[in-house]
C-alpha positions, 0 to 999 in steps of 0.5 A: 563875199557878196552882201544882200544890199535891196530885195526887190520882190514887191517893190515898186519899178520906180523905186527900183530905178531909184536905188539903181541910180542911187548905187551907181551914182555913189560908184558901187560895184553891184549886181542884180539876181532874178527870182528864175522862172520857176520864182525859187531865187531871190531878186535882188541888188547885191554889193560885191565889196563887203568893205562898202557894206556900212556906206551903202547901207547908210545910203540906201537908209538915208533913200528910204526916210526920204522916201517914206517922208515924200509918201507922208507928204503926198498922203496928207496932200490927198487926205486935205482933198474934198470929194469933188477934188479927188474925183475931179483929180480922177477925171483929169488922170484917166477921163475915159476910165472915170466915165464907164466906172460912172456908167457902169455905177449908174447901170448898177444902181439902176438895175438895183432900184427897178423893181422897186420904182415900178410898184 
């Protein structure tokens, strides 16, 4: 009988991949649902062989610490940023994004400040 291994419903695209690699690396024999188009199903990585239900399980236990440990490294990365880094991080990331977010600040603020500069 085929055992829930992964829902997939809220998780990331690349963390999906991952564990698809990571079960196909490790030779188990799954299959993947679709939550249909009206959205009722589940989407999910199921095992088809009960017999690997305690390895995968252990497998896909062991992805996940690592994972969250690599996220808790990456956010105490950004929490050491100054302010200056972190926009400067932005900056280089999207430069087009960043400078209509900071025209649209500066037109808010401007429209903001008027009536009050003109007393």
């Amino acid at each position: 009988m085929p055992k829930l291994l992964f829902k997939m419903h809220g998780a990331p695209d690349d963390e999906i991949e991952e564990v698809r690699e990571l079960l196909e690396s490790h030779q188990f024999d799954t299959y993947e649902t679709e939550p249909g188009r009206w959205g009722i199903g589940i989407a999910a990585i199921w095992l088809k062989n009960e017999e690997q239900l305690a390895q995968a399980s252990e497998v896909l236990s062991e992805y996940q610490k690592q994972r969250y440990e690599n996220a808790q490294e990456s956010r105490a990365e950004v929490e050491k940023l100054t302010v200056l880094q972190g926009l400067y991080i932005k900056f280089k990331q999207d430069p087009e994004q960043f400078m209509l977010t900071l025209l649209g600040l500066s037109a808010v603020l401007g429209l903001t400040l008027y009536p009050f500069l003109n007393l």
